[in-house]
C-alpha positions as CSV (number, residue, x, y, z in Angstrom):
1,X,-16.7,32.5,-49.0
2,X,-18.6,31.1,-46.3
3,X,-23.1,32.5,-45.1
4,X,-22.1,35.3,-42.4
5,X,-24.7,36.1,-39.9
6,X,-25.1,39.8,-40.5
7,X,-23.0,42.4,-42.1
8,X,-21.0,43.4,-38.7
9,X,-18.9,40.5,-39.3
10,X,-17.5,41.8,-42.5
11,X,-17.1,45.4,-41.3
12,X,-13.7,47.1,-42.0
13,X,-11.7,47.0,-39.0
14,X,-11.4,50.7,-38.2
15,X,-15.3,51.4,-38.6
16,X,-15.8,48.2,-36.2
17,X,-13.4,50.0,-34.0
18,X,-15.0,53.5,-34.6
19,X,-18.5,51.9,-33.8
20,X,-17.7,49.8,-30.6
21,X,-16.0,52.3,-28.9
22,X,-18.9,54.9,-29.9
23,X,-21.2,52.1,-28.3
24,X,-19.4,51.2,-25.3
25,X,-19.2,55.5,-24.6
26,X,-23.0,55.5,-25.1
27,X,-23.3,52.3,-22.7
28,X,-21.0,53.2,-19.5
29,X,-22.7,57.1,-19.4
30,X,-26.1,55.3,-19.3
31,X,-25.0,52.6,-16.9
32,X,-23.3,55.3,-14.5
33,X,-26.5,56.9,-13.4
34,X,-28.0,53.0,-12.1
35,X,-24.8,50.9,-11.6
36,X,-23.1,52.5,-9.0
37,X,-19.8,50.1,-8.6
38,X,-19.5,51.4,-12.1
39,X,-19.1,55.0,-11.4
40,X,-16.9,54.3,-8.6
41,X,-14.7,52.6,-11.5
42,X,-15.1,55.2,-14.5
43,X,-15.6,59.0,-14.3
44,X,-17.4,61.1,-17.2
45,X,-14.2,62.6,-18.5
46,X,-12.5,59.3,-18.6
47,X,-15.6,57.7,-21.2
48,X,-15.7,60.9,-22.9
49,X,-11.2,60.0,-24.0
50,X,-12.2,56.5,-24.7
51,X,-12.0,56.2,-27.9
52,X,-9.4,53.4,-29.1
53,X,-8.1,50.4,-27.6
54,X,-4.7,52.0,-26.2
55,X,-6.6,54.3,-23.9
56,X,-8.7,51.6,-22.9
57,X,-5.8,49.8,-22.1
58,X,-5.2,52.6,-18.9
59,X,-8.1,51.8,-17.0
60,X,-7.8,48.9,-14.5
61,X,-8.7,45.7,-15.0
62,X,-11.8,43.9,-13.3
63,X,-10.9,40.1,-11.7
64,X,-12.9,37.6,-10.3
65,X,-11.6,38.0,-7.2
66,X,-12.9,41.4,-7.3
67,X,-15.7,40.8,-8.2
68,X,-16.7,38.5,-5.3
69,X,-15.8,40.6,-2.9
70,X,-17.8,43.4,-4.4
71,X,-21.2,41.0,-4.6
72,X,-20.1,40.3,-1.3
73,X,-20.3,44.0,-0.3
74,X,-23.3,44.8,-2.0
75,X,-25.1,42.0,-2.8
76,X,-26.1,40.7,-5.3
77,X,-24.6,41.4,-8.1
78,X,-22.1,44.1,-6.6
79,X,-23.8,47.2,-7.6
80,X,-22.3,46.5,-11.4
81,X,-25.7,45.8,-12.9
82,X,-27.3,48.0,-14.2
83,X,-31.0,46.9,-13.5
84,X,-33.0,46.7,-11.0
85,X,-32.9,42.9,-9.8
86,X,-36.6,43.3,-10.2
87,X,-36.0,43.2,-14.4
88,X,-33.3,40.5,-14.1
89,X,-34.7,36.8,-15.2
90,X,-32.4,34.4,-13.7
91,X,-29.6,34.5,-11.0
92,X,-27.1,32.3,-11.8
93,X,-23.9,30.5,-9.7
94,X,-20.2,30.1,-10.9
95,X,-17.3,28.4,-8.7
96,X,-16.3,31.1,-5.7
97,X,-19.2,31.9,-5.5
98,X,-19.6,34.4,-8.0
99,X,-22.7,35.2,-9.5
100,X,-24.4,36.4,-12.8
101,X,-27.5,37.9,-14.0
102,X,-29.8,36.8,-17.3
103,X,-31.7,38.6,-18.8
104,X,-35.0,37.6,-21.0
105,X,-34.3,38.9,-23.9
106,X,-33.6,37.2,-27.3
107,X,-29.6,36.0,-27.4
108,X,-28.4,38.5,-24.2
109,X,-25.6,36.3,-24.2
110,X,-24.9,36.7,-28.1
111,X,-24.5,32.6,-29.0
112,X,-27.0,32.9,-31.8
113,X,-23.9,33.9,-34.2
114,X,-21.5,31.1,-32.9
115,X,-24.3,28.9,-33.8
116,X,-24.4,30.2,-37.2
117,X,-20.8,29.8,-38.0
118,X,-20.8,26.1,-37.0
119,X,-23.8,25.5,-39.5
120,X,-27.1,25.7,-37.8
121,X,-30.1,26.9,-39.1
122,X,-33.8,27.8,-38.5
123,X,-35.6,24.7,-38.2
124,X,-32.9,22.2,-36.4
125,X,-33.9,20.9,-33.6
126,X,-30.8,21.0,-31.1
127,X,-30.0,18.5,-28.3
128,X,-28.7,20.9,-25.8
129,X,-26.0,18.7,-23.2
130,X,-25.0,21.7,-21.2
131,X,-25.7,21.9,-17.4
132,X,-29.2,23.8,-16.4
133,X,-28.8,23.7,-12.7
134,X,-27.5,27.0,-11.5
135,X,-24.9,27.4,-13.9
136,X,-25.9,29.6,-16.9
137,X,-24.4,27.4,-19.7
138,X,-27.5,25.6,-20.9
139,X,-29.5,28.4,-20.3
140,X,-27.0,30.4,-22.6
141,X,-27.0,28.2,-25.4
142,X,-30.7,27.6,-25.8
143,X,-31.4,31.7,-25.5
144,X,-29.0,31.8,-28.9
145,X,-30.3,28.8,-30.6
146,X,-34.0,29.7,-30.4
147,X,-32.9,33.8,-31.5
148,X,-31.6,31.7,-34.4
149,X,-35.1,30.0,-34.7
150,X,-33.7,26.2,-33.6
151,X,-36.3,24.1,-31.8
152,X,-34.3,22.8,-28.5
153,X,-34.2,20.1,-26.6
154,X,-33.0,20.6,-22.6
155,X,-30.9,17.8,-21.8
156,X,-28.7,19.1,-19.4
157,X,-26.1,16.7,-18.3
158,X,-26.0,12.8,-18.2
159,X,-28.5,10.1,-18.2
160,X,-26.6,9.2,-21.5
161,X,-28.8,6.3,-22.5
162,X,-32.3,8.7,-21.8
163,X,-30.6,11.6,-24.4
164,X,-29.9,9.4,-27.0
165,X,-33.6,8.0,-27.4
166,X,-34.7,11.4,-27.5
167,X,-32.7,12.2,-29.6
168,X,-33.6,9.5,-32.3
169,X,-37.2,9.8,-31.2
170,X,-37.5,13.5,-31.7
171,X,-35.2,14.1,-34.7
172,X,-32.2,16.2,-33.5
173,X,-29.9,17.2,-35.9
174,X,-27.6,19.6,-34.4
175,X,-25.6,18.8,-30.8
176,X,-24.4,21.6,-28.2
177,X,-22.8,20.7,-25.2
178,X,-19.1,19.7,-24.1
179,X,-16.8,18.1,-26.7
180,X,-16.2,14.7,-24.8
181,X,-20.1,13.8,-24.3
182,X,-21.1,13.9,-27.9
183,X,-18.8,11.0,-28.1
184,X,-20.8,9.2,-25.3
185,X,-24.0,10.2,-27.0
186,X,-23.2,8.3,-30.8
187,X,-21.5,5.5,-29.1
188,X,-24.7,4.9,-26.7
189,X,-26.8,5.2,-29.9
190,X,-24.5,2.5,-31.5
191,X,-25.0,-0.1,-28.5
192,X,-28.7,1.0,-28.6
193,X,-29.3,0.6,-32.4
194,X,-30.7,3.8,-32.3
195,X,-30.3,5.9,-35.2
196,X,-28.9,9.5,-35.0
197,X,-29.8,12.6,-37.5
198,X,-27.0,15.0,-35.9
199,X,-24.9,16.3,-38.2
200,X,-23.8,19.8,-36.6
201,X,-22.3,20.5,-33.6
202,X,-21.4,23.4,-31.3
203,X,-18.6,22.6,-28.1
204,X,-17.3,24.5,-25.5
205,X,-16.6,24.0,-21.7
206,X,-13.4,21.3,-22.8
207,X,-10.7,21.1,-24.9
208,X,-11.8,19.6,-28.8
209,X,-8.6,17.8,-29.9
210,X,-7.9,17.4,-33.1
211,X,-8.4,13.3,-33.1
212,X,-11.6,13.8,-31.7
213,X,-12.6,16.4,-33.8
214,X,-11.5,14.6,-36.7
215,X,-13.8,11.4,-35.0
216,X,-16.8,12.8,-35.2
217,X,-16.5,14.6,-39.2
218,X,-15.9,10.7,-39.7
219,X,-19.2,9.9,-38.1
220,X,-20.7,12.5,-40.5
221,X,-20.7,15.5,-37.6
222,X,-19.4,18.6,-38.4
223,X,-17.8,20.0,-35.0
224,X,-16.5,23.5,-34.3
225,X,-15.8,25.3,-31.0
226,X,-16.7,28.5,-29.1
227,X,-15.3,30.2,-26.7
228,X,-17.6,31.5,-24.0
229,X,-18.0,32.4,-20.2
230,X,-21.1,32.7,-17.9
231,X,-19.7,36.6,-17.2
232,X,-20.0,37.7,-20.5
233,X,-21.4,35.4,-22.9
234,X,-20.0,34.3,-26.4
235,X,-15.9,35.9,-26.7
236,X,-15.0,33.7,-29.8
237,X,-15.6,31.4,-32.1
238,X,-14.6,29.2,-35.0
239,X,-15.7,29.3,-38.8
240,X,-15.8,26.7,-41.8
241,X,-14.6,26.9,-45.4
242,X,-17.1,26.4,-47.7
243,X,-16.5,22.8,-47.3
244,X,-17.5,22.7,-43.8
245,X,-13.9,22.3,-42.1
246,X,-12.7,24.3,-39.2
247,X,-10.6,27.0,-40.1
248,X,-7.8,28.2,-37.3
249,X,-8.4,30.7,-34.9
250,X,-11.2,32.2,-33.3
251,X,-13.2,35.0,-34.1
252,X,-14.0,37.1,-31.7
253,X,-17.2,38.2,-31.3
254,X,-19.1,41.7,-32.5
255,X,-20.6,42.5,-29.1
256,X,-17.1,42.3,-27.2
257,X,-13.6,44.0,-26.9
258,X,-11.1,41.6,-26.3
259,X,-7.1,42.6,-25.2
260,X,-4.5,40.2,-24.4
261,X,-2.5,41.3,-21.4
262,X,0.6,40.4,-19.2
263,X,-0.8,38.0,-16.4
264,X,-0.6,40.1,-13.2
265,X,-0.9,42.9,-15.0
266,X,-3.6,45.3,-17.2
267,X,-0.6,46.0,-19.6
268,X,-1.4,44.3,-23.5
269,X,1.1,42.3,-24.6
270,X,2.9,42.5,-28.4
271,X,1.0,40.5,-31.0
272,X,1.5,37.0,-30.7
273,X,2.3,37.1,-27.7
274,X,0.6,34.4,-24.9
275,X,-1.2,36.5,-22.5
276,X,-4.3,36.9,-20.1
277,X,-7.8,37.4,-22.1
278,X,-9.8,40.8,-21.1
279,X,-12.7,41.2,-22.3
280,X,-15.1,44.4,-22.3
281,X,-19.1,43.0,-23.0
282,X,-20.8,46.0,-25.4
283,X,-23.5,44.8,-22.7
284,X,-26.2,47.6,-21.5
285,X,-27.4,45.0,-18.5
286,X,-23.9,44.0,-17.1
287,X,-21.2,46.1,-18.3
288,X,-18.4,44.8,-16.7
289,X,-15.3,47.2,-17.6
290,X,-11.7,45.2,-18.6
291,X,-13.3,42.1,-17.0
292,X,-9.9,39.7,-16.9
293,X,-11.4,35.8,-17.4
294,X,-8.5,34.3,-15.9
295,X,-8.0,32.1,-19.5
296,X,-4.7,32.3,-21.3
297,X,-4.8,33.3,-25.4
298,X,-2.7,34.8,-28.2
299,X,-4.1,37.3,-30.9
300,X,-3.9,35.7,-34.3
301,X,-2.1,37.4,-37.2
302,X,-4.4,38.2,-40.2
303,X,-8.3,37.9,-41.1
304,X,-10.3,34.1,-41.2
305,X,-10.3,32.9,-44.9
306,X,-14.0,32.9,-44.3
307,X,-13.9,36.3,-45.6
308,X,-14.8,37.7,-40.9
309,X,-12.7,40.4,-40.4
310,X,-13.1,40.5,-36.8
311,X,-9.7,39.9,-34.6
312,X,-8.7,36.5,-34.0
313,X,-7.5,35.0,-31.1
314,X,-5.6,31.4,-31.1
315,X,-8.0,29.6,-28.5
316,X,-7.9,28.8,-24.9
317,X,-4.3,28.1,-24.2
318,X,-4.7,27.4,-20.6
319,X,-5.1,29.6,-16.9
320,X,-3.3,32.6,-16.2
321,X,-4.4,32.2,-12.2
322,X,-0.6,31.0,-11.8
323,X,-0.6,31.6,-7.5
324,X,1.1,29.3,-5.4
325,X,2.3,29.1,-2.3
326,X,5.9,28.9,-1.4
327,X,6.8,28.5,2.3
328,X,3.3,29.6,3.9
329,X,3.2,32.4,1.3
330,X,1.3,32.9,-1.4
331,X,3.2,34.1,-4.7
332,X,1.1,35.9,-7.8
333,X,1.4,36.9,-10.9
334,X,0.8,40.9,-10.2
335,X,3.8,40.6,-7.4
336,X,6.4,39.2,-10.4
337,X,4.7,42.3,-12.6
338,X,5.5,44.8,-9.4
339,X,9.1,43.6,-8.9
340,X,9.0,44.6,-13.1
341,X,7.8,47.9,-12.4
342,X,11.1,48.3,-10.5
343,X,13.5,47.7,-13.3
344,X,12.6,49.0,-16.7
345,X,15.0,47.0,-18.7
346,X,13.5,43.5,-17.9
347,X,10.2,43.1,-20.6
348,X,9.7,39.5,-19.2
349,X,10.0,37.1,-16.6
350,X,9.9,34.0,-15.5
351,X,9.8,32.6,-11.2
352,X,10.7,28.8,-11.5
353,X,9.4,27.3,-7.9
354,X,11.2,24.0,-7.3
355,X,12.1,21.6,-4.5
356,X,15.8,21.0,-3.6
357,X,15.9,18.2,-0.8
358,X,13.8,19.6,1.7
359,X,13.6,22.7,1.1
360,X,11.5,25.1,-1.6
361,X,13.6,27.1,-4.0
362,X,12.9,30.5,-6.5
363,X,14.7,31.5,-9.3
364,X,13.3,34.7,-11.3
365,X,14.7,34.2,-14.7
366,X,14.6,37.6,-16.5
367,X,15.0,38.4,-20.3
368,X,18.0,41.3,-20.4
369,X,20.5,41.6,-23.5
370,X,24.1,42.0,-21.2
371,X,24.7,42.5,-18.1
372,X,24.2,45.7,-16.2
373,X,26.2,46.0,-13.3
374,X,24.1,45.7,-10.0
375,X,20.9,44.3,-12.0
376,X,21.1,40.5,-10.6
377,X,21.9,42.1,-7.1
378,X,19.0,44.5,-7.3
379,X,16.5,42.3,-8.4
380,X,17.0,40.0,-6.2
381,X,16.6,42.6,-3.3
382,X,13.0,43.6,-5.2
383,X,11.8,39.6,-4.9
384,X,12.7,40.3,-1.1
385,X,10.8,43.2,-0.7
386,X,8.1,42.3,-2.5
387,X,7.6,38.6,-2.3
388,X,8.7,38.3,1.5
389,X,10.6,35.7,0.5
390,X,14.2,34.7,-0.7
391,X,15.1,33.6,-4.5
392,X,17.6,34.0,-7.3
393,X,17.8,36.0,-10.2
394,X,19.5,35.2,-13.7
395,X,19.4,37.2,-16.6
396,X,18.7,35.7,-19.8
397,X,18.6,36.9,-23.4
398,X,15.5,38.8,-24.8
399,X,13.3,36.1,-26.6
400,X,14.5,32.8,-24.7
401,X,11.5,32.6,-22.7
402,X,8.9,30.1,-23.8
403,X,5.4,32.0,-25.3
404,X,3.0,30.6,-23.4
405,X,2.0,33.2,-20.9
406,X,3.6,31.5,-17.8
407,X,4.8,33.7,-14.9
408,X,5.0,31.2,-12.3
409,X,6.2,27.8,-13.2
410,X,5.8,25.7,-10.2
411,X,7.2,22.6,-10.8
412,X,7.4,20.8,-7.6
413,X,5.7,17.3,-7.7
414,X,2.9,17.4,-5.0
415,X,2.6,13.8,-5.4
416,X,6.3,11.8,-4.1
């Protein structure tokens, strides 16, 4: 049994279910009366049902594309927060542009107890190697790490051979910052002769593969991963044994609600299942409702041997954002999940999008035990109507699809 933060990670399932719920219901009827995009999105009698994830499940999902074009609308923020801009610290930019508030207040973006699962304490001092400039990422992680009382140092990005000094000079023992640089950092400080005291480290923002990972515990740094974004803060993160190794899965975080859903779609899919992650902050400031991240996951069967009890989730597993364009049109997830809606009997699907000589080519493949007269026929008149385009339909058996949360396979080759 490994330190946990606080006693919420241990909590019994149901009363963490009982008590989020309770606190998102408390959150969205305050939020209604200064966030107006909110009310637009949930009525009183709708928060007053919400009371477990299935009827959560109902309401509609929230997508970045939404979201910039409400900012756009009613700018800046897209009437979602719910403070005045004159109480919000920091503006910050993501690709789109979409942007995000902060808020001064001691871990808003809830990184303190990611920090605390990968082994930091009071009294590290932390090199901090995540980006400053307009994006929130550096600002994220050095808001947790000083709620965790951590002295930090504000590298930002780069200037490889400038971080490593400081880093000798001033003592840090503890890295945060993309998985790849810390790499750069211990090998600079090996051509340097430079001396390094980190021996714990946080990553996010790239994948940590399991060689590297396995690199750096031979360099004496302890490495786990969280899983965060700049819309609502910390989602996930990994744990240790008592031995320090990374234990599989990710935890997901107190302050959040997490579903896995179809891509395309709001709908959850059955445990195990690949899927889209939603996420639902237990945030005050920003609560954005069913907010779909566009990242592909998979809940985790069981609890953390740690002794968390919080869901799990098996990682980032790649983008759900599956559009493409097929013969000057674009093609999306939510169209394959509206040609579903047509024909009850099909749970899942696959559009392949090839090349055949000149010419673009789609086949829907479509998980169906036998053969329904008229299904193939049908279908294939639902990809007309709803794609605007032509393609082919075969019906496979239930379960030959691969899990990994694909709806559009293009596999055309761009380059030849």
């Amino acid at each position: 049994m490994t330190e946990h933060f606080d006693a919420l990670e241990t909590r019994e399932p149901e009363i963490r279910a009982a008590a989020q719920f309770a606190r998102l219901r408390d959150i969205l009827r305050t939020a209604r009366q200064t966030a107006p995009a909110l009310a637009d999105r949930i009525s009183e009698s709708e928060i007053a049902a919400l009371t477990d994830a299935a009827v959560l499940a109902r309401l509609p999902v929230l997508r970045k594309s939404d979201l910039g074009a409400m900012q756009r609308e009613h700018p800046p923020l897209g009437g979602l927060c719910a403070r005045p801009i004159s109480q919000v610290a920091q503006l910050f930019q993501s690709p789109g542009p979409i942007y995000e508030p902060g808020i001064d207040a001691p871990d808003w973006w809830r990184l303190a107890r990611a920090l605390h699962a990968a082994g930091l304490r009071p009294g590290d001092v932390v090199l901090n190697c995540f980006a400053y400039h307009l994006t929130p990422a550096g600002h994220m992680l050095e808001n947790g790490a000083r709620a965790l009382g951590c002295t930090v140092v504000p590298g930002g990005i780069g200037s490889s051979e400038a971080q490593t000094i400081a880093a000798a000079d001033l003592g840090a023992t503890a890295y945060i910052g993309t998985p790849d640089f810390l790499k750069v950092l211990l090998d600079k400080a090996d051509e340097l002769g430079r001396t390094l005291s980190i021996r714990r480290a946080l990553v996010s923002g790239g994948p940590l593969f399991p060689a590297m990972r396995a690199g750096y515990g031979e360099r004496g740094v302890s490495c786990l991963q969280c899983y965060a974004t700049a819309d609502v803060g910390l989602i996930a993160y990994e744990s240790m044994d008592a031995d320090g190794a990374a234990l599989p899965g990710m935890i997901t975080d107190e302050g959040v609600l997490v579903e896995i859903v179809r891509p395309g779609t709001g709908d959850p899919v059955p445990p195990g299942d690949v899927g889209e992650v939603v996420v639902t902050p237990l945030n005050p400031d920003y609560p954005l409702l069913r907010f779909a991240t566009g990242d592909l996951s998979a809940i985790a069967d069981g609890r953390s041997p740690c002794g968390r009890t919080g869901l799990r989730i098996k990682g980032w597993m790649g983008r759900a954002d599956q559009t493409t364009k097929v013969k000057g049109m674009f093609v999306r997830p939510e169209q394959i999940a509206s040609v579903l809606t047509r024909h009850p009997e099909i749970a899942r699907a696959r559009l392949t999008v090839a090349r055949e000589g000149d010419a673009d080519t789609m086949r829907l493949a479509a998980e169906c035990d036998g053969s329904p007269e008229g299904l193939v026929a049908a279908m294939e008149q639902s990809v007309r109507d709803v794609l605007k385009l032509r393609g082919t339909v075969k019906l496979v058996p239930s379960g030959s699809l691969p899990n990994d949360g694909k709806v559009i396979d293009d596999t055309r080759d761009f380059d030849s």
